[in-house]
N, C-alpha and C positions, 0 to 999 in steps of 0.2 A: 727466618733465615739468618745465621750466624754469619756474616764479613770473617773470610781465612784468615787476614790478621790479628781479628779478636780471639779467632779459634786457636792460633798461633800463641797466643798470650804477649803479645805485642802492641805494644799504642800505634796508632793511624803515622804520627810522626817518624816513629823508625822506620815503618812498613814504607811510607815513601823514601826514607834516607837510602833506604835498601834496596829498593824497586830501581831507583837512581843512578845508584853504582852499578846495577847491574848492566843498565841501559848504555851508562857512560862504555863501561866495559866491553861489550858486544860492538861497539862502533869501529870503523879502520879508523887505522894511525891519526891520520891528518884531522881528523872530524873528533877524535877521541881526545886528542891532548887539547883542543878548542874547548872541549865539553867540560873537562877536567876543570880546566884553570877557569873558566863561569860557575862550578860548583864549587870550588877552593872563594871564592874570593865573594862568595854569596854574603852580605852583613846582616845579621840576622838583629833584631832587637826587643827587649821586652821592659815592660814595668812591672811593678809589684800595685796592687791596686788594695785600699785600705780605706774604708768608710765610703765608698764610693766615686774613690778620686786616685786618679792615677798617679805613683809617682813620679820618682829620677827614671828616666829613661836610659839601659843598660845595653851595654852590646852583649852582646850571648857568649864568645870567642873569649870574651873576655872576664867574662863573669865563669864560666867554666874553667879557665886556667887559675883562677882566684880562689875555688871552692876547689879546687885540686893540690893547689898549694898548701891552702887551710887542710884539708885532711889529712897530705902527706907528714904535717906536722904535729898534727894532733890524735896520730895512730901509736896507742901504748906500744912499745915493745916488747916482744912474748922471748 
């Protein structure tokens, strides 16, 4: 049995990012914008792990607008 999401071509990750919003979405007003601003404001964090040791602990928000940055600038111009 193949998981829709795999079938999807999707990682577990998105599948719930997506599942999320939709749920957010589907909610009335007053319960929705509550829902909202707890999914905005979620701090996500990760390490890079190398020989079996964790390292600098990264915020995710913040490492994505950095590696965004980095590419915005490192995209030749056609």
């Amino acid at each position: 049995m193949v998981f829709a999401w795999k079938a999807a071509g999707i990682t577990y990750n998105r599948y719930i990012t997506v599942a999320s919003r939709a749920l957010r979405r589907s909610l009335k007003e007053d319960k929705r914008i509550l829902a909202e601003r707890r999914g905005e404001s979620a701090e996500i964090k990760f390490a890079k792990w190398s020989n079996g040791k964790a390292g600098e602990t990264v915020n995710l928000s913040s490492a994505n607008a950095a590696a965004a940055a980095e590419n915005a600038t490192s995209v030749p111009s056609s």
